[in-house]
C-alpha positions as CSV (number, residue, x, y, z in Angstrom):
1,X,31.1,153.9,179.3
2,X,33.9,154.1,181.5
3,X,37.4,154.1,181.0
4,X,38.1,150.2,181.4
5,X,35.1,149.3,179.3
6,X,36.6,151.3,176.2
7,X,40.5,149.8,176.9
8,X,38.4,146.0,176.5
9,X,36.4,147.4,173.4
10,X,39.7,148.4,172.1
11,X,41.8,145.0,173.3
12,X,38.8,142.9,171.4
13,X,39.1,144.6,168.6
14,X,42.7,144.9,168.1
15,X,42.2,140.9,169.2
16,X,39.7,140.4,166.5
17,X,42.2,142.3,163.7
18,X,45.0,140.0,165.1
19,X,43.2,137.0,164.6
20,X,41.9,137.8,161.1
21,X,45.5,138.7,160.3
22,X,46.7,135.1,161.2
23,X,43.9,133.4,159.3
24,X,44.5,135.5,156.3
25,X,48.4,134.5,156.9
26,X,47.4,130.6,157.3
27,X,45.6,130.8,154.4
28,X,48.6,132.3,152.1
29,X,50.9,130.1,153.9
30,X,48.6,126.5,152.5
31,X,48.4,128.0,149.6
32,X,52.8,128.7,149.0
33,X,52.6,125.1,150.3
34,X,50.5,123.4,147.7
35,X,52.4,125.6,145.0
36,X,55.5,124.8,146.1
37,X,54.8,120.6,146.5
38,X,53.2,121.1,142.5
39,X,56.4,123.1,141.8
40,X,58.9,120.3,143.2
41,X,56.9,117.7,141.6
42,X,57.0,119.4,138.0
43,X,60.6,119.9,139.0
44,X,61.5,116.0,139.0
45,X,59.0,115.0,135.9
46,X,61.4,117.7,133.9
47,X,64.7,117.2,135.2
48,X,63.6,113.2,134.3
49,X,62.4,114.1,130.9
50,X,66.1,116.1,130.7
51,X,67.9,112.9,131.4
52,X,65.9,110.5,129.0
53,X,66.5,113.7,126.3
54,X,70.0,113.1,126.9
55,X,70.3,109.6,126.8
56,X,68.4,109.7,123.8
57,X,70.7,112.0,121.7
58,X,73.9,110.3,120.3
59,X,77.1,111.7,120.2
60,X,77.7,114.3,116.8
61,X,80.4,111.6,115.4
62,X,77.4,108.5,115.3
63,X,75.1,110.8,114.0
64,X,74.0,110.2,110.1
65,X,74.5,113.5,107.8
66,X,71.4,114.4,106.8
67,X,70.1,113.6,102.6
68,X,71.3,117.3,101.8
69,X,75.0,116.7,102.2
């Protein structure tokens, strides 16, 4: 094998690790997307259930004392 035959071996294979790389990096990068898109979407469904909590709960002074007092 000459010299230039084992710098192309060496070139396709550090081409071949390269490419792997980025398809292993695609895949974690889909993946962080889809979390984060559930993530923002459980975000808003809590921060609406906060609200309608709030909304919901009257002021101390309107409240009824409960039977005990």
């Amino acid at each position: 094998m000459t010299d230039n035959e084992q710098r192309f071996m060496d070139i396709e294979m550090a081409l071949s690790d390269l490419e792997r790389m980025v398809d292993d990096l695609n895949d974690v990068i889909i993946r962080q997307g889809r979390d984060i898109a559930f993530l923002q979407k459980q975000n808003r469904f809590l921060t609406e259930a906060l609200r309608n909590a709030q909304t919901a709960v009257k002021p101390e002074e309107e409240e009824t004392p409960p039977p005990h007092y």
